[in-house]
C-alpha positions as CSV (number, residue, x, y, z in Angstrom):
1,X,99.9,77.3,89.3
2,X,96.8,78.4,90.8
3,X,96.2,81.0,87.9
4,X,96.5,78.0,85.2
5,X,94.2,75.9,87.0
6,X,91.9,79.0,86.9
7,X,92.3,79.6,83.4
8,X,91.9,75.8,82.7
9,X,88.5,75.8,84.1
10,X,87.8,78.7,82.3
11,X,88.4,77.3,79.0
12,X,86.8,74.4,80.4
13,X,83.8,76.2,81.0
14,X,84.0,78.3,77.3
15,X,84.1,74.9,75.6
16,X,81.2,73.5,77.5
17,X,79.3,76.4,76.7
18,X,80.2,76.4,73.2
19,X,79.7,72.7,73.2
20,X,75.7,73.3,74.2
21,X,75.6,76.2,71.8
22,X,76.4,74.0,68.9
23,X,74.4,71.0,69.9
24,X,71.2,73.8,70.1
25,X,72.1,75.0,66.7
26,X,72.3,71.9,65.8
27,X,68.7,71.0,67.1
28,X,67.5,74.4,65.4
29,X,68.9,73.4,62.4
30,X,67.5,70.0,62.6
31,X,64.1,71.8,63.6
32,X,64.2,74.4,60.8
33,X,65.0,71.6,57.9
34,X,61.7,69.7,59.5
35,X,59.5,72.6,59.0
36,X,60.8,73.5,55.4
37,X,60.5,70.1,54.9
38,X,57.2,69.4,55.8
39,X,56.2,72.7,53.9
40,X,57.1,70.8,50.9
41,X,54.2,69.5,49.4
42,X,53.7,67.1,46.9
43,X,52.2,68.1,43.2
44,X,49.6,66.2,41.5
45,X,48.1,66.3,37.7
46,X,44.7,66.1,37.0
47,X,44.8,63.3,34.3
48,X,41.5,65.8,32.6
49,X,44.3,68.2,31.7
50,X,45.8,66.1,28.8
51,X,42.5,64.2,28.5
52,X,42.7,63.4,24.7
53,X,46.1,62.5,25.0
54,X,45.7,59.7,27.6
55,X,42.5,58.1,26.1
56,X,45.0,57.6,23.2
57,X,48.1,56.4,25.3
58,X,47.6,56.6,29.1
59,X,50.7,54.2,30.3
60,X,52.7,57.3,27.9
61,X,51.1,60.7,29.3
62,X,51.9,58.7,33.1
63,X,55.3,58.3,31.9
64,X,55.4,61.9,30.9
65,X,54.3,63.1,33.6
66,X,56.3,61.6,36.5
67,X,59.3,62.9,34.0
68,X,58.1,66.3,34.8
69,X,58.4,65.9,38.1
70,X,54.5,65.1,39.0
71,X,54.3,63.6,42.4
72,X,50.9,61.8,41.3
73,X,47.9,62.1,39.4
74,X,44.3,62.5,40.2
75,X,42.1,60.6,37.8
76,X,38.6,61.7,36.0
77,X,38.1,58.3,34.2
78,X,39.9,55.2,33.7
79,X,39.7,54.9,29.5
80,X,38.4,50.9,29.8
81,X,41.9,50.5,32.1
82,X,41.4,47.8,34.8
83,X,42.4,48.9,38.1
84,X,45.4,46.6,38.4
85,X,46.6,47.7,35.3
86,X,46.6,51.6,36.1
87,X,48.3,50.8,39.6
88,X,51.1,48.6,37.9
89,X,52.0,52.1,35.6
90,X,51.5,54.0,38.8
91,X,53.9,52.3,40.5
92,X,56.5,51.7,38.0
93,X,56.8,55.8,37.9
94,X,56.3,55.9,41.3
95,X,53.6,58.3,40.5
96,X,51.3,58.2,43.6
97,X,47.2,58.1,42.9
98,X,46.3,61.7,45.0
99,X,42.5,61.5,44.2
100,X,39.9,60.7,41.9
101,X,36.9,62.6,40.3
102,X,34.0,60.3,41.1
103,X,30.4,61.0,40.7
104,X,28.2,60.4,42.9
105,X,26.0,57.9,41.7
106,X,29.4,55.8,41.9
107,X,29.5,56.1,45.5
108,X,25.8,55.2,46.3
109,X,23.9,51.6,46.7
110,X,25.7,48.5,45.3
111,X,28.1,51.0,43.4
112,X,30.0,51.5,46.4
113,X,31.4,48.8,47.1
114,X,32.7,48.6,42.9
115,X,34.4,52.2,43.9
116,X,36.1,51.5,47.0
117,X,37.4,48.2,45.9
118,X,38.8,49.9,42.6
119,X,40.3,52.5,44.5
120,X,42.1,50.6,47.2
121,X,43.7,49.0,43.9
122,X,44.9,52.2,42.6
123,X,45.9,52.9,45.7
124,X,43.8,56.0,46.4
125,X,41.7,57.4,49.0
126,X,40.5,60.8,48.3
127,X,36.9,60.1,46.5
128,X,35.6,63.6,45.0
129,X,32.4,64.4,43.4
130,X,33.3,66.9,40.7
131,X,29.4,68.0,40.5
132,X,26.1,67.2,41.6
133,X,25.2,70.0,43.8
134,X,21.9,71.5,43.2
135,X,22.6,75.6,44.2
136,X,19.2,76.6,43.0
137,X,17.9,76.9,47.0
138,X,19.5,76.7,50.1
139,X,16.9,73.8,50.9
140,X,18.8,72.0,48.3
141,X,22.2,72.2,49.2
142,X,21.9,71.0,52.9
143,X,20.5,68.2,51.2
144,X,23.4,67.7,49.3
145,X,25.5,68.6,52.4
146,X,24.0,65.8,54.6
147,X,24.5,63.0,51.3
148,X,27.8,63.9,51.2
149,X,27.9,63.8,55.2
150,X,26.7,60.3,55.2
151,X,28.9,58.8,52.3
152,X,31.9,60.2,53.8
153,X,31.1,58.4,56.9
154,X,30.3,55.8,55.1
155,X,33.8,55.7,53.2
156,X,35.8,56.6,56.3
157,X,34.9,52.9,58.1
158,X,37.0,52.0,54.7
159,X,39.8,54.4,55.1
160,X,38.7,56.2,52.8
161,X,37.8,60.1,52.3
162,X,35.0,61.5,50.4
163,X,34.9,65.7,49.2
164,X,33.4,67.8,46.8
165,X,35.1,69.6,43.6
166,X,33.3,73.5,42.9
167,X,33.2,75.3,39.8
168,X,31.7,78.4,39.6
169,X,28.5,78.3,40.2
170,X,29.0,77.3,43.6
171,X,30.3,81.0,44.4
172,X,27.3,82.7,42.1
173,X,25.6,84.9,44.6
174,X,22.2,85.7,42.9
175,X,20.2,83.3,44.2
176,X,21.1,85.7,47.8
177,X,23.5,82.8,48.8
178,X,27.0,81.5,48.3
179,X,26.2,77.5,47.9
180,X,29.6,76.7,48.2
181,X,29.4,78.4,52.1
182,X,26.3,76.9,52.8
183,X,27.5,73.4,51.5
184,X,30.5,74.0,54.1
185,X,28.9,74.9,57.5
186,X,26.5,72.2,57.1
187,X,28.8,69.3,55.8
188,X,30.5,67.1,58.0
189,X,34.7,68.2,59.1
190,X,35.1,64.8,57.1
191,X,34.0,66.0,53.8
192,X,37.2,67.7,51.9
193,X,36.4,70.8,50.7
194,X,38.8,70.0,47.2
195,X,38.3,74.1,46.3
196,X,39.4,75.1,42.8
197,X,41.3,77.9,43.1
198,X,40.7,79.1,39.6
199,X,36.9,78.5,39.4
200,X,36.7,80.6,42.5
201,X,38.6,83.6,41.0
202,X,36.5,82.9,37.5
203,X,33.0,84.0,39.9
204,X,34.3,87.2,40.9
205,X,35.0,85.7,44.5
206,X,37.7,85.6,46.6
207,X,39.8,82.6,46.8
208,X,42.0,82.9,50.2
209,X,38.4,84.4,52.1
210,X,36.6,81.3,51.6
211,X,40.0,79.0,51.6
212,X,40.3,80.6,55.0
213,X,36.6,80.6,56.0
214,X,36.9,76.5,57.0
215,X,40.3,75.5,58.3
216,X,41.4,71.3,58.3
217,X,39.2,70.9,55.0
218,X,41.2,71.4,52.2
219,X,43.2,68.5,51.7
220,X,43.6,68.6,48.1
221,X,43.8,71.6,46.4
222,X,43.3,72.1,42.7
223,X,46.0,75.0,41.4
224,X,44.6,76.9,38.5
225,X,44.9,80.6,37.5
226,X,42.8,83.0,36.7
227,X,42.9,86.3,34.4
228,X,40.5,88.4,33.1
229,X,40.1,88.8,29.5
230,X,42.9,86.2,28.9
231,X,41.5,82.6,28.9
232,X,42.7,79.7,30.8
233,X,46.7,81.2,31.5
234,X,49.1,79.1,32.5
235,X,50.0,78.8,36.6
236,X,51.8,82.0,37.4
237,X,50.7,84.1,34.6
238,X,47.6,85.4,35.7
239,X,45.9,87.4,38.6
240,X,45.5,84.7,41.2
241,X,47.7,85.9,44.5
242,X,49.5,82.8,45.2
243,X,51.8,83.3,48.4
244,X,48.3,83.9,50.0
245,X,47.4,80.6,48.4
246,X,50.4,79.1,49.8
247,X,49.8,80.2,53.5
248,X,46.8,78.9,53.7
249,X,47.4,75.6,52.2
250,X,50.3,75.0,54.0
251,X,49.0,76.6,57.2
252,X,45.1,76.5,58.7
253,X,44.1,74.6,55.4
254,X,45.4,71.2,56.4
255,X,46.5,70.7,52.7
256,X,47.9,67.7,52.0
257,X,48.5,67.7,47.4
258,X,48.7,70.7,45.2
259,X,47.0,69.5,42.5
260,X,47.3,70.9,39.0
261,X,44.4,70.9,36.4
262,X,44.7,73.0,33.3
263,X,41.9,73.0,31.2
264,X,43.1,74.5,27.8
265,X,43.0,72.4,24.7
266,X,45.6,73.3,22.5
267,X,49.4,71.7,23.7
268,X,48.6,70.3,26.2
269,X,51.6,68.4,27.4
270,X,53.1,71.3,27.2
271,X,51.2,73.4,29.4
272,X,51.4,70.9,32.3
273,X,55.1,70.8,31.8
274,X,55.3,74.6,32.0
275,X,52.3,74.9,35.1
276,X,54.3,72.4,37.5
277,X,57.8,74.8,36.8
278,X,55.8,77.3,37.3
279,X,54.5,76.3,40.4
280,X,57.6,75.0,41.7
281,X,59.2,78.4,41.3
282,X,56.2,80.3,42.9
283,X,57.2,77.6,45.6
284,X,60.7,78.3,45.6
285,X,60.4,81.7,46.1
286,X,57.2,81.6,48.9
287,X,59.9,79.2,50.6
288,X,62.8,81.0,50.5
């Protein structure tokens, strides 16, 4: 008898470990699902992209889109829409409003209070000037910084954000001086840094260096690839190196949309369609 009772607390004691070891796996499990889930970020369109196609039909490219799996669309231009009218589309493709291309003369004097009323409608928050930055001196641009410093301030007692779109010419280093970097360092945290991954690649630069250069700042991200000698190529199908991309974005960079914005003219709708699979299997396999 004495042996049984022995082994019964044996046993006892297996199943109670084994017990704990499940309800850890289970907790890993749990933990692991959260962190590939919050890895998943959501994809957005650049309305520019099919530009001729939405000032002809823009409740039928948002339909379109969210049927292609879009998770929202940043806007550059309204085409006479009202606000209320654009958010009633939005929402009946649950297509979310990630951003909008707004200039900057939109955002200053009695202008601002236009833009942040339109925008709460739509039901976005991420205002970003897609130009406006003069890189001819250095002079210039911490002028520029300390504009953008004080509208995003100024936009943040809103709840809103404000940030800054490149192209190329922020990354031309004749002048002695990458504008882009000096635009950074002397910008408020506040400002998002919206860098175009494309643009970057088209100035010779180096897309993860500066990407990595100001951590927290790069909550949206524009996704566009880059080849030489082959014009405007479709996600995926060009040089850009995107699990570095990727690790950033979804690591230091604070990134909160992938945002796609293809610039070709010819098929449009087509090439958005084929960009977001594109991405999604770059995704897939970074992921995996």
């Amino acid at each position: 008898m004495g042996q049984s009772k022995e082994l019964t607390r044996r046993g006892f004691m297996r199943l109670g470990a084994g017990v704990v070891a499940a309800a850890g796996a289970v907790r890993l499990g749990q933990a692991t699902a959260s962190a590939a889930a919050a890895k998943k970020l959501p994809i957005g369109l650049q309305v520019y992209s099919v530009r001729g196609e939405a000032q002809k039909d823009l409740a039928g490219v948002l339909a379109q889109v969210a049927e292609m799996g879009y998770d929202g669309v940043e806007f550059a231009g309204y085409y006479n829409w009202p606000a209320e009218k654009i958010r009633k589309v939005l929402d009946q493709h649950n297509l979310k409003c990630c951003g909008t291309h707004t200039g900057v003369n939109e955002m200053m004097g009695e202008r601002f209070a236009k833009t942040i009323e339109f925008n709460k409608t739509i039901g976005n928050k991420n205002l970003i000037a897609p130009s406006g930055m003069r890189t001819g001196s250095q002079e210039a641009v911490v002028q520029f910084a300390k504009q953008m410093s004080d509208l995003a301030a100024k936009a943040k007692e809103q709840g809103m954000r404000v940030g800054y779109h490149n192209h190329a010419g922020e990354f031309d280093a004749k002048a002695g001086f990458i504008a882009w970097e000096v635009f950074a360092k002397n910008s408020s945290k506040d400002v998002i840094l919206q860098v175009d991954i494309g643009h970057i690649a088209r100035a010779g630069a180096d897309p993860a260096k500066y990407m990595a250069m100001f951590p927290g700042r790069l909550t949206t991200v524009h996704v566009k690839d880059f080849a030489k000698g082959k014009p405007d190529p479709v996600v995926g199908e060009g040089e850009v190196d995107w699990p570095a991309m990727f690790r950033i974005c979804e690591g230091a960079g604070g990134t909160e949309w992938y945002i796609i914005e293809d610039e070709a003219t010819v098929g449009p709708m087509q090439r958005i369609k084929t960009d977001i699979e594109n991405l999604r299997r770059l995704l897939t396999k970074y992921h995996a």
